[in-house]
C-alpha positions in Angstrom: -50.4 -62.4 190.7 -49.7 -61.2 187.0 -47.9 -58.5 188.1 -45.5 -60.6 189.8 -45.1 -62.5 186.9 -44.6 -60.1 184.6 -41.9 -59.0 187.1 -40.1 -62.1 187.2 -40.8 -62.5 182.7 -38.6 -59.2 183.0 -36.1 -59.6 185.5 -35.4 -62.7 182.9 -35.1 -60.8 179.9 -32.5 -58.7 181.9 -30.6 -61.2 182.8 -30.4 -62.9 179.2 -29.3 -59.6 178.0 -26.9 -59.1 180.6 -25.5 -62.9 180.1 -24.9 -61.4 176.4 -23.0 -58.6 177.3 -20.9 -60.9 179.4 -19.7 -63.0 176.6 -19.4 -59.9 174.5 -17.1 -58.7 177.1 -14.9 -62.1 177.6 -15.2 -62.5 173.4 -13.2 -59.0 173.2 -10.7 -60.3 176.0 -12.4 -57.5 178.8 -12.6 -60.2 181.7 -13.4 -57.6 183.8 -16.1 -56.1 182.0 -17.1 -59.7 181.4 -17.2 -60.7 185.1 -19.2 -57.5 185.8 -22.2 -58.1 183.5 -21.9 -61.9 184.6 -22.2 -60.6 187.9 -25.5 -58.3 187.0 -27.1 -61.2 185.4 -26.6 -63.0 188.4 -28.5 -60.6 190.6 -31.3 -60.1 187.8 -31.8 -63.8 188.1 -31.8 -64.1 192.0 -34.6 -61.1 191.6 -36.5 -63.3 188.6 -36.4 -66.0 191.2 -37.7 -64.4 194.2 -40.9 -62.5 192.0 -41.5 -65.9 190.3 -41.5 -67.3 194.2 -44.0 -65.0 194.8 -46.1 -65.6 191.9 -46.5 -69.0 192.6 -47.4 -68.9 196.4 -50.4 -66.1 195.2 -51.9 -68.4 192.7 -52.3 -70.8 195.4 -54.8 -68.5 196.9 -57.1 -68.1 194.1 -60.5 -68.8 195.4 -62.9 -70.2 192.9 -66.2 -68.7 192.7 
């Protein structure tokens, strides 16, 4: 379960950083460099999503002892 989680923490912090770029890119008047980096955020995200998914359908699976 932490692994997935630390998977998703980092898929995150990729896509924030990404986002960044983005509005570096549309600040300067580079759409297209904008749209790409919007565009790799996006997919960082959709992978954050599906590991945090993941995360949380293992923790329900913890059995106590």
């Amino acid at each position: 379960m932490h692994e997935s989680h630390q998977r998703a923490a980092e898929q995150h912090a990729l896509a924030a950083r990404a986002h960044r770029t983005a509005a570096e890119h549309e600040e300067k008047g580079d759409g297209d460099g904008g749209r790409w980096h919007a565009t790799r955020a996006l997919e960082y995200s959709k992978q954050a999503f599906k590991f945090a998914e993941e995360a949380h359908s293992r923790s329900g699976q913890i059995v106590s002892l």
